[in-house]
HTML snippet that shows the backbone in 3Dmol.js (N, CA, C, O; Angstrom):
<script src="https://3Dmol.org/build/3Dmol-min.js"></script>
<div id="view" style="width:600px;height:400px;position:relative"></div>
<script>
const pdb = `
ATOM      1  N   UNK A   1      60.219-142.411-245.996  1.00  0.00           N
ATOM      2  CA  UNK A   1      59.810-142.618-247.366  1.00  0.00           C
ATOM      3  C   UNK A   1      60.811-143.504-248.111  1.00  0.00           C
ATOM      4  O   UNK A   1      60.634-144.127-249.158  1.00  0.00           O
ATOM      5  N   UNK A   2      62.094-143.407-247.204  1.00  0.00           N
ATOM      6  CA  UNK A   2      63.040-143.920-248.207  1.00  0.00           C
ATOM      7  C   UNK A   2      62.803-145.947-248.336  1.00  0.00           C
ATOM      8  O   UNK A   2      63.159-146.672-249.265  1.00  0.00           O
ATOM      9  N   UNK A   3      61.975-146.408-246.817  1.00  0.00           N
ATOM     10  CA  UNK A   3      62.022-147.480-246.965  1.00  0.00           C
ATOM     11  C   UNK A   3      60.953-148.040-247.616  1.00  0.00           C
ATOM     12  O   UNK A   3      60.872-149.260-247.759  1.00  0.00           O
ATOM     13  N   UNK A   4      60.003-147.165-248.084  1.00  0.00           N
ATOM     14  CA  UNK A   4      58.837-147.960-248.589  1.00  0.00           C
ATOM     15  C   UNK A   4      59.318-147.514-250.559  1.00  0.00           C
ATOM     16  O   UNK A   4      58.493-147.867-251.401  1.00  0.00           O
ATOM     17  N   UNK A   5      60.210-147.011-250.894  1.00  0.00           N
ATOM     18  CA  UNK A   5      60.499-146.762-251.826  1.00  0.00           C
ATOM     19  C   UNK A   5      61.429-148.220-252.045  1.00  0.00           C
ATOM     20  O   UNK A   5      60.858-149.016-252.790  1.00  0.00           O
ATOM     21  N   UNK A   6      62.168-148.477-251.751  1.00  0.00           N
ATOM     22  CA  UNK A   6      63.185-149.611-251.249  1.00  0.00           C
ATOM     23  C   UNK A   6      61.970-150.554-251.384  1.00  0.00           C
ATOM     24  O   UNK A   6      61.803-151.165-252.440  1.00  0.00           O
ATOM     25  N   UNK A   7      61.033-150.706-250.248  1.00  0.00           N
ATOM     26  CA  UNK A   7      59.941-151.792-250.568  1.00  0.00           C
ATOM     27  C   UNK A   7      59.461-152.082-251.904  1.00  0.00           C
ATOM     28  O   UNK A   7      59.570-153.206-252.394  1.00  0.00           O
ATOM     29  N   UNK A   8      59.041-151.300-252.384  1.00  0.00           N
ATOM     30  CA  UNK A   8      58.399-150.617-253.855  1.00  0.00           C
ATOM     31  C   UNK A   8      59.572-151.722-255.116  1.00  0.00           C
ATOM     32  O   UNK A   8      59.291-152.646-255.879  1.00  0.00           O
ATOM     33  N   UNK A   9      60.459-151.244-254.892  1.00  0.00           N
ATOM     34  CA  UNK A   9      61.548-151.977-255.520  1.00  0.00           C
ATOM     35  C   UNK A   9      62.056-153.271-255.995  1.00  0.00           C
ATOM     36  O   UNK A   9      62.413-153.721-257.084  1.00  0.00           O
ATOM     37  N   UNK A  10      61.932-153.844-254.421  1.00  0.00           N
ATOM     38  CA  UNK A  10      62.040-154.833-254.150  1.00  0.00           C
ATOM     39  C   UNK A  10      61.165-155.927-254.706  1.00  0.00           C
ATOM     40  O   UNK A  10      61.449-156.962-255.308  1.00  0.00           O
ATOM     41  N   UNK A  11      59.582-155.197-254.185  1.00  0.00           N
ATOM     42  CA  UNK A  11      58.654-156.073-254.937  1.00  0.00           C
ATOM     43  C   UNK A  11      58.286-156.231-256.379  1.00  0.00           C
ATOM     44  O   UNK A  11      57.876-157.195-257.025  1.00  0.00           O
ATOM     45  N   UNK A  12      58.531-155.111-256.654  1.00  0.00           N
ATOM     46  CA  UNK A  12      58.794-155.176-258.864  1.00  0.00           C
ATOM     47  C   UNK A  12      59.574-155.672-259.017  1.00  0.00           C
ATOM     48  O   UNK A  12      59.829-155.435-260.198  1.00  0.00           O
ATOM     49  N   UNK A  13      60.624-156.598-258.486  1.00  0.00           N
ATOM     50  CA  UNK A  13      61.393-157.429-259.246  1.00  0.00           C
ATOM     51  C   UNK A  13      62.699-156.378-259.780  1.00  0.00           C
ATOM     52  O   UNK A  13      63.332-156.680-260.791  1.00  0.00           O
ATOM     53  N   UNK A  14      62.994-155.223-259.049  1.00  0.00           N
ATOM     54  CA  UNK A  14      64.064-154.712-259.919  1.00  0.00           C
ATOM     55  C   UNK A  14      65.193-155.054-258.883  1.00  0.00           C
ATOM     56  O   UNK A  14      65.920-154.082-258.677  1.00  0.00           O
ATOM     57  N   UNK A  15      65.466-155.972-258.309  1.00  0.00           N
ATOM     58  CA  UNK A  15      66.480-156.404-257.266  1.00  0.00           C
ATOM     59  C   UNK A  15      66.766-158.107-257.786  1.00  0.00           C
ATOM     60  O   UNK A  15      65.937-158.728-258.451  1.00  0.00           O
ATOM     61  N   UNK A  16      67.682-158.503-257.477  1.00  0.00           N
ATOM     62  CA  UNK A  16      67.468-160.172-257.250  1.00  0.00           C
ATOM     63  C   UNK A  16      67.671-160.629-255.688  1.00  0.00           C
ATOM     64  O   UNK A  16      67.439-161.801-255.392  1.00  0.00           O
ATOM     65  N   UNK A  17      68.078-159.751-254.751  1.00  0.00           N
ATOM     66  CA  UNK A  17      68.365-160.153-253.451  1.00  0.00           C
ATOM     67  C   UNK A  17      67.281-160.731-253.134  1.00  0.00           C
ATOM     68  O   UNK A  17      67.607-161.918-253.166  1.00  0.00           O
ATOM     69  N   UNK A  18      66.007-160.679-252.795  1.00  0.00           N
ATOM     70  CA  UNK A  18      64.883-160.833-252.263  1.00  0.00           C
ATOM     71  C   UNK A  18      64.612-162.684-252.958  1.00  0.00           C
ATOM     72  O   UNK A  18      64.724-163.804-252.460  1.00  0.00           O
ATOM     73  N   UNK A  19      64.232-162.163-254.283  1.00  0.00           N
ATOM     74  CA  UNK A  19      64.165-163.446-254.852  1.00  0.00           C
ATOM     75  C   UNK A  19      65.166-164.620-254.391  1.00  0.00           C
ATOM     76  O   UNK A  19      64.748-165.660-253.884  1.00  0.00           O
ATOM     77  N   UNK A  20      66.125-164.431-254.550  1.00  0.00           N
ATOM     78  CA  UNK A  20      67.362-165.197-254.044  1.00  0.00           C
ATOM     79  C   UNK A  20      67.227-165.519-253.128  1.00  0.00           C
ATOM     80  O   UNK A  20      67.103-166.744-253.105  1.00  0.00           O
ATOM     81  N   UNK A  21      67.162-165.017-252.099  1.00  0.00           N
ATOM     82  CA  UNK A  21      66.526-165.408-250.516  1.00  0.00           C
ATOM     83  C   UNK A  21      65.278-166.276-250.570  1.00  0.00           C
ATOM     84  O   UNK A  21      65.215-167.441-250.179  1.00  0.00           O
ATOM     85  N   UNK A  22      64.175-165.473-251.167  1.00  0.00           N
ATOM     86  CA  UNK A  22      63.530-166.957-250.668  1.00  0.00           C
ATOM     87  C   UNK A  22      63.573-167.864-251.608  1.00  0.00           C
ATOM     88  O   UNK A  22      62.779-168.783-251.404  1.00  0.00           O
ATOM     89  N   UNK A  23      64.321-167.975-252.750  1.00  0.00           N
ATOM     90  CA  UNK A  23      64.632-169.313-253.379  1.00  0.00           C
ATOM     91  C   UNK A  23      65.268-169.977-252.616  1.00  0.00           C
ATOM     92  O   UNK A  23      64.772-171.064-252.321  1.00  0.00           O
ATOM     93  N   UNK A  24      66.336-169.676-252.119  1.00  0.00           N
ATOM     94  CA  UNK A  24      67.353-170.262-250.871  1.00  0.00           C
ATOM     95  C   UNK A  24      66.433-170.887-249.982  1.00  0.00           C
ATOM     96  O   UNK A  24      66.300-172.102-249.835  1.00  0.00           O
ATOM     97  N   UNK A  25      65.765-169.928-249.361  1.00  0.00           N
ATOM     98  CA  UNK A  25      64.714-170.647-247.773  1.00  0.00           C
ATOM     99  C   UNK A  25      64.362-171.751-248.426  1.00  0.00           C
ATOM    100  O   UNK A  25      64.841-172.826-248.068  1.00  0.00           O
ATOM    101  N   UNK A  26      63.071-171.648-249.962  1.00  0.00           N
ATOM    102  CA  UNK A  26      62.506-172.907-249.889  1.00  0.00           C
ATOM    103  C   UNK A  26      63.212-174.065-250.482  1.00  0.00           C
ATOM    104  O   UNK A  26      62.628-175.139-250.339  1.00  0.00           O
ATOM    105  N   UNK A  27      64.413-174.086-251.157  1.00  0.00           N
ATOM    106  CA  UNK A  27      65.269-175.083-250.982  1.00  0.00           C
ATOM    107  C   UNK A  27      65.633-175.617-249.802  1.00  0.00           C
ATOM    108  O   UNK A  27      65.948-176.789-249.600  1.00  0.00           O
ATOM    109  N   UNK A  28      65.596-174.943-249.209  1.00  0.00           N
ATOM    110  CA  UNK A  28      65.906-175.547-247.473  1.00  0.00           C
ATOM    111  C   UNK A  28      65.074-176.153-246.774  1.00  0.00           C
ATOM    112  O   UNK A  28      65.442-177.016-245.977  1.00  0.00           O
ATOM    113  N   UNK A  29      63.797-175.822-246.933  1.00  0.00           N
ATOM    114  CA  UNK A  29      62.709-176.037-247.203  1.00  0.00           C
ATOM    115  C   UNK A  29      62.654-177.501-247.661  1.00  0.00           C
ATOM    116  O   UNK A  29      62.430-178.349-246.798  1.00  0.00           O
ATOM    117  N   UNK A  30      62.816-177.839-248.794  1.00  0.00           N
ATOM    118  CA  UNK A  30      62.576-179.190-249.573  1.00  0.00           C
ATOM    119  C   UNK A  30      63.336-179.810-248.879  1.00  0.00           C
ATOM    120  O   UNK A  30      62.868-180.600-248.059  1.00  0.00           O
ATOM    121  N   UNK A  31      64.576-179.653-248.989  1.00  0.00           N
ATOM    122  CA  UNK A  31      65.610-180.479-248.422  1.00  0.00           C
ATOM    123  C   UNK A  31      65.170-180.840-246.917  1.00  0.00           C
ATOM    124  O   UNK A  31      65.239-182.026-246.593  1.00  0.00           O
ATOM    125  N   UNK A  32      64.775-180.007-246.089  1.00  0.00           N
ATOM    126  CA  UNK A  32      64.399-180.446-244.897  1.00  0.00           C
ATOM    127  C   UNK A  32      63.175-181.261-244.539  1.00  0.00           C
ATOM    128  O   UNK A  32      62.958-181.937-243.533  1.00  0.00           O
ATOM    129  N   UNK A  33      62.331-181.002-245.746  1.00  0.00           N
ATOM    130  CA  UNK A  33      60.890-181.780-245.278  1.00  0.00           C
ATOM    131  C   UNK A  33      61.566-182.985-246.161  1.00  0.00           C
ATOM    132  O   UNK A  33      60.790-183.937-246.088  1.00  0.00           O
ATOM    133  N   UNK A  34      62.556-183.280-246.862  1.00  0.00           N
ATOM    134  CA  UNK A  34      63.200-184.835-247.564  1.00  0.00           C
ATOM    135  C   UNK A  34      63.251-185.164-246.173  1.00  0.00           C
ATOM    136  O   UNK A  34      62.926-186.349-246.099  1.00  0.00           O
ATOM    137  N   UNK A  35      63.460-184.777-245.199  1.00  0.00           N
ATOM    138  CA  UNK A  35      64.371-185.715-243.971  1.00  0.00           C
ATOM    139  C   UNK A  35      62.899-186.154-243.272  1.00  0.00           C
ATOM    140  O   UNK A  35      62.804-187.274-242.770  1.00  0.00           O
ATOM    141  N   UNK A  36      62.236-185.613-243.266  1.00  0.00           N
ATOM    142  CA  UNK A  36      60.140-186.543-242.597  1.00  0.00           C
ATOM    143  C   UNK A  36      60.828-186.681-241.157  1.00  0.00           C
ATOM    144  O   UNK A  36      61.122-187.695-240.525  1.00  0.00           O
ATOM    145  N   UNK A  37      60.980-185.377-240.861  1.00  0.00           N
ATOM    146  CA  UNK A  37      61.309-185.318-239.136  1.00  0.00           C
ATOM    147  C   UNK A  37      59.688-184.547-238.592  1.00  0.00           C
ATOM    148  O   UNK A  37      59.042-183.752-239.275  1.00  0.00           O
ATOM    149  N   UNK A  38      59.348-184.994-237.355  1.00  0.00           N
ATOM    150  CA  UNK A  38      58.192-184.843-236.332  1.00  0.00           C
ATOM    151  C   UNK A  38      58.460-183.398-236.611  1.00  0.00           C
ATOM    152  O   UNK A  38      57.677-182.952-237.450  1.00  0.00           O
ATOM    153  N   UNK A  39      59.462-182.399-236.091  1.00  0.00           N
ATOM    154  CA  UNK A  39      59.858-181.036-235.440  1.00  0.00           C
ATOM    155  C   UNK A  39      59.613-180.206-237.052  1.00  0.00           C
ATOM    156  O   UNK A  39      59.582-178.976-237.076  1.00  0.00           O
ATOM    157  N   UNK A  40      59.450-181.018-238.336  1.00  0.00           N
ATOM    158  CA  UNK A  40      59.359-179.961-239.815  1.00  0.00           C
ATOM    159  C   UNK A  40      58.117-180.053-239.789  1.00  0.00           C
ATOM    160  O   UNK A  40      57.691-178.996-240.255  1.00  0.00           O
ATOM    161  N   UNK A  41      56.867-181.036-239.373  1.00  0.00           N
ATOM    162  CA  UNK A  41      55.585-181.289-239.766  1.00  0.00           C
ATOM    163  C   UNK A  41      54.971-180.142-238.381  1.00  0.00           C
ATOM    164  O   UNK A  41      53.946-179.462-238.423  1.00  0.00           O
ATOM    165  N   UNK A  42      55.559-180.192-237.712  1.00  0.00           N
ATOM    166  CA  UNK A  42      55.257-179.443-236.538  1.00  0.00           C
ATOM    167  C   UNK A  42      54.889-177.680-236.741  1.00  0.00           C
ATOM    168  O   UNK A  42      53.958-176.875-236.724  1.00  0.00           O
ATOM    169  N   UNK A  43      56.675-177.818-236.978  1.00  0.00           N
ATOM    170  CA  UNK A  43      56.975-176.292-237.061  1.00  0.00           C
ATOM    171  C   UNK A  43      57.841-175.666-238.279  1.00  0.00           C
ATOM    172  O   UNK A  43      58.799-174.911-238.117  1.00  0.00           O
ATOM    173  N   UNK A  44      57.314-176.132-239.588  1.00  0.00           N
ATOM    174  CA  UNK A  44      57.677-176.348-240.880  1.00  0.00           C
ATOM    175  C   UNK A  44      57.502-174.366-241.253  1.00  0.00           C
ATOM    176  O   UNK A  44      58.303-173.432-241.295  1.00  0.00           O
ATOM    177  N   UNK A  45      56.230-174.492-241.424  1.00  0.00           N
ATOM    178  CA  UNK A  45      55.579-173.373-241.638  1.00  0.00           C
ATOM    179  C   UNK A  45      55.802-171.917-241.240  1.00  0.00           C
ATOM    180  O   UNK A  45      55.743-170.879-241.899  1.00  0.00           O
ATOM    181  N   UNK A  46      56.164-172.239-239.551  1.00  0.00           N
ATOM    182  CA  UNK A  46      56.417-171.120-239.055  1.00  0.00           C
ATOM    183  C   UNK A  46      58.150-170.633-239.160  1.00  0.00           C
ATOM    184  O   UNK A  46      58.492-169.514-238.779  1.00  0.00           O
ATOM    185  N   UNK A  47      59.075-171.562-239.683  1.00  0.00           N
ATOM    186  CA  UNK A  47      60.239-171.804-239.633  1.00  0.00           C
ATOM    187  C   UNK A  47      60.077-170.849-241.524  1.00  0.00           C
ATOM    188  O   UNK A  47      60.232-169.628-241.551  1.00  0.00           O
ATOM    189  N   UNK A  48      59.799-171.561-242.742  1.00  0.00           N
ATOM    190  CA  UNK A  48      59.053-170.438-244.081  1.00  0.00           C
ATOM    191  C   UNK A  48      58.902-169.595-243.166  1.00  0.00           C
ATOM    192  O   UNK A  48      59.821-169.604-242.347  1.00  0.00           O
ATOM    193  N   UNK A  49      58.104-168.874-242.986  1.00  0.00           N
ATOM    194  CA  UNK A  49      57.400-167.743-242.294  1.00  0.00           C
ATOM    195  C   UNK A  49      58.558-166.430-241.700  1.00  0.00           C
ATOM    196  O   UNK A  49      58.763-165.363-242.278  1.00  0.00           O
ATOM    197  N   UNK A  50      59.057-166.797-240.678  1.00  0.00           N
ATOM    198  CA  UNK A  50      60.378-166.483-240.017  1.00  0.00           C
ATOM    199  C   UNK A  50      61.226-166.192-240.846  1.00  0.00           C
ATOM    200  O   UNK A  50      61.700-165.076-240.631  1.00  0.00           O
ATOM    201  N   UNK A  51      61.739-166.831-241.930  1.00  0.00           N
ATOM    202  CA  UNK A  51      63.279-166.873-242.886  1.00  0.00           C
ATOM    203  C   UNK A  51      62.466-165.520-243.688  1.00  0.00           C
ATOM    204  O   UNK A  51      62.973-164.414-243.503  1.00  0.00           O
ATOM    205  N   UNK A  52      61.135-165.615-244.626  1.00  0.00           N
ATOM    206  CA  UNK A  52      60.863-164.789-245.187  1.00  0.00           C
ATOM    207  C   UNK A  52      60.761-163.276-244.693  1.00  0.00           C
ATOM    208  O   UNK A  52      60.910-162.330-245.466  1.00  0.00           O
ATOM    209  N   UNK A  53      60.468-163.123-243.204  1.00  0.00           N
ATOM    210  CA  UNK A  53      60.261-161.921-243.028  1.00  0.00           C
ATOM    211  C   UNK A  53      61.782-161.604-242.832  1.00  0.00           C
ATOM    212  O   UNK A  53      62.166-160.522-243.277  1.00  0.00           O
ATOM    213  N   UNK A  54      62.774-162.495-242.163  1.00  0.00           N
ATOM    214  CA  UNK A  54      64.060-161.910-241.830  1.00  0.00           C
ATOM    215  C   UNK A  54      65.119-161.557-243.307  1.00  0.00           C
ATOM    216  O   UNK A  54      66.020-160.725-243.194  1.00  0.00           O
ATOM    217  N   UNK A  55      64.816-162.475-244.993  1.00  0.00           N
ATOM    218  CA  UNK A  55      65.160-161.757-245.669  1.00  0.00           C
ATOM    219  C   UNK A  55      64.543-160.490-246.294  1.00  0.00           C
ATOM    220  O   UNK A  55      65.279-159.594-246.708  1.00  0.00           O
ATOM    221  N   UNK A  56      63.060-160.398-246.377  1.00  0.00           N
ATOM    222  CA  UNK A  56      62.357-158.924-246.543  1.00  0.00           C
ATOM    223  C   UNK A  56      63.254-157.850-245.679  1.00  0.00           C
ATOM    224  O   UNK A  56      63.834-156.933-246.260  1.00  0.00           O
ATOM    225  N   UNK A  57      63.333-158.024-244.227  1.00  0.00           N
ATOM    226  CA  UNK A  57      63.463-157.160-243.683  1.00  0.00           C
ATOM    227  C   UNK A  57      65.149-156.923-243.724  1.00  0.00           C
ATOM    228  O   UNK A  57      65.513-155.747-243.758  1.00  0.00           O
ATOM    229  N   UNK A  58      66.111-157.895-243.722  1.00  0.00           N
ATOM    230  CA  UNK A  58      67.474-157.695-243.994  1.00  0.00           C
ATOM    231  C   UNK A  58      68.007-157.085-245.807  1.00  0.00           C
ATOM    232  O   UNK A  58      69.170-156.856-246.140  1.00  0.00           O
ATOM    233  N   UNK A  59      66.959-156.969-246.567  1.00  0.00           N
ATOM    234  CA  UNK A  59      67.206-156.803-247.654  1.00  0.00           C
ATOM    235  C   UNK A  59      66.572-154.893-247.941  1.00  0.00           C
ATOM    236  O   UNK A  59      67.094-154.160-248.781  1.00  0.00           O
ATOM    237  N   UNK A  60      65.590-154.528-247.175  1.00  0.00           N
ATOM    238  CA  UNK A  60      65.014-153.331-246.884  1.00  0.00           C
ATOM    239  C   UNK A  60      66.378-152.563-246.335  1.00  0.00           C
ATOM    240  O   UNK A  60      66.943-151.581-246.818  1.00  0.00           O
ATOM    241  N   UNK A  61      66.586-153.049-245.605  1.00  0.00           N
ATOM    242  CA  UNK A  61      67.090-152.655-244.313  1.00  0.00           C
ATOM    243  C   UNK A  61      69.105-152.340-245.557  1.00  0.00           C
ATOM    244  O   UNK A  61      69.774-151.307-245.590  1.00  0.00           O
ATOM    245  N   UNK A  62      69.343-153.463-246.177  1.00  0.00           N
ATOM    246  CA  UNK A  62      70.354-152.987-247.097  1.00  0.00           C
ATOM    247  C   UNK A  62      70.097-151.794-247.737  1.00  0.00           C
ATOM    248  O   UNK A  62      70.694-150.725-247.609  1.00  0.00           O
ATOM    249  N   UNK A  63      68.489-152.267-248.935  1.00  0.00           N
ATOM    250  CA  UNK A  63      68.689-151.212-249.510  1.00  0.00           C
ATOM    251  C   UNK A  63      68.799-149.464-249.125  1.00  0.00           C
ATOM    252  O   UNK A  63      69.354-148.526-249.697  1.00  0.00           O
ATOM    253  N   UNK A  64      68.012-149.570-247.922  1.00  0.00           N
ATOM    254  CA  UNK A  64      67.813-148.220-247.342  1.00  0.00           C
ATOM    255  C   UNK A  64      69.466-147.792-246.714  1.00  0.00           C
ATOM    256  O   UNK A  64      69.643-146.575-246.655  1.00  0.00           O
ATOM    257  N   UNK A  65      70.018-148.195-246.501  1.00  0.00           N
ATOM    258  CA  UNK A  65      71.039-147.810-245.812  1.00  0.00           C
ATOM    259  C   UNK A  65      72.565-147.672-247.264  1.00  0.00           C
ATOM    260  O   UNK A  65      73.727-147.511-246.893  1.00  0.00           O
ATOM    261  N   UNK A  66      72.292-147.750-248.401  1.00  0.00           N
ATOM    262  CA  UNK A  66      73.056-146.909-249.089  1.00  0.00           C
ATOM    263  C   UNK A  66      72.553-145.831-249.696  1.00  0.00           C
ATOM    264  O   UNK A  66      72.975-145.539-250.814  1.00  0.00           O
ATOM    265  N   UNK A  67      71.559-145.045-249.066  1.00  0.00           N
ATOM    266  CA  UNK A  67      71.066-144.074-249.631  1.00  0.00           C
ATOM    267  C   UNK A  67      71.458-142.700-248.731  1.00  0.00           C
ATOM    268  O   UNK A  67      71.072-141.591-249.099  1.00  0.00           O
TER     269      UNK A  67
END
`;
const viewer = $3Dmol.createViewer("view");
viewer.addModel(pdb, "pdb");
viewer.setStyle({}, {cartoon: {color: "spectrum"}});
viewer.zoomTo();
viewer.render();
</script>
Protein backbone atom coordinates (compact mmCIF):
# COMPACT_ATOMS: atom_id res chain seq x y z
CA UNK A 1 0.00 0.00 0.00
CA UNK A 2 2.83 2.03 0.83
CA UNK A 3 3.87 2.28 -2.93
CA UNK A 4 0.75 3.18 -4.50
CA UNK A 5 0.35 5.85 -1.78
CA UNK A 6 3.90 7.20 -2.88
CA UNK A 7 2.33 6.83 -6.50
CA UNK A 8 -0.73 8.83 -5.43
CA UNK A 9 1.72 11.59 -4.46
CA UNK A 10 3.78 11.76 -6.91
CA UNK A 11 1.14 12.22 -9.44
CA UNK A 12 -0.69 15.28 -7.55
CA UNK A 13 2.17 17.18 -7.94
CA UNK A 14 3.06 17.18 -4.18
CA UNK A 15 6.79 16.15 -5.04
CA UNK A 16 9.07 18.01 -7.60
CA UNK A 17 11.35 14.90 -8.18
CA UNK A 18 9.22 13.38 -10.84
CA UNK A 19 8.57 16.61 -12.62
CA UNK A 20 12.22 17.40 -12.62
CA UNK A 21 13.05 14.23 -14.20
CA UNK A 22 11.10 14.37 -16.95
CA UNK A 23 11.82 18.01 -17.55
CA UNK A 24 15.46 16.85 -17.62
CA UNK A 25 14.68 13.73 -20.14
CA UNK A 26 12.86 16.06 -22.53
CA UNK A 27 15.54 18.59 -22.58
CA UNK A 28 17.68 15.88 -23.60
CA UNK A 29 15.33 15.14 -25.71
CA UNK A 30 15.47 18.56 -27.69
CA UNK A 31 18.94 18.80 -27.49
CA UNK A 32 19.36 15.45 -29.06
CA UNK A 33 16.82 15.57 -31.84
CA UNK A 34 18.97 19.42 -32.51
CA UNK A 35 21.75 16.94 -33.61
CA UNK A 36 19.12 15.15 -36.84
CA UNK A 37 21.03 11.87 -36.20
CA UNK A 38 19.41 8.52 -38.18
CA UNK A 39 19.69 6.45 -34.48
CA UNK A 40 17.08 9.68 -32.66
CA UNK A 41 14.48 9.37 -35.69
CA UNK A 42 14.81 5.67 -35.25
CA UNK A 43 14.81 5.14 -31.66
CA UNK A 44 13.86 8.64 -30.29
CA UNK A 45 10.67 7.53 -28.74
CA UNK A 46 11.55 4.48 -27.19
CA UNK A 47 14.74 6.14 -25.63
CA UNK A 48 11.42 9.15 -23.90
CA UNK A 49 9.74 6.04 -23.05
CA UNK A 50 12.65 4.18 -21.13
CA UNK A 51 14.03 7.50 -19.16
CA UNK A 52 10.29 8.05 -18.08
CA UNK A 53 9.57 4.78 -16.65
CA UNK A 54 13.20 4.58 -15.02
CA UNK A 55 12.49 8.11 -13.27
CA UNK A 56 8.72 7.00 -12.17
CA UNK A 57 10.12 3.98 -10.96
CA UNK A 58 13.52 5.39 -9.25
CA UNK A 59 11.47 8.12 -7.65
CA UNK A 60 8.63 5.44 -6.17
CA UNK A 61 11.14 3.37 -5.26
CA UNK A 62 12.83 6.68 -3.09
CA UNK A 63 9.79 7.63 -1.83
CA UNK A 64 8.79 4.23 -0.45
CA UNK A 65 11.93 3.45 1.12
CA UNK A 66 11.92 6.36 3.79
CA UNK A 67 8.96 5.14 5.22
Amino acid sequence: MTVLRTLRLLVLGETWTLPLGVATLLLAGVALRALDTELWREAGGGVLLAGVVVVLVGTVAAGTRGR
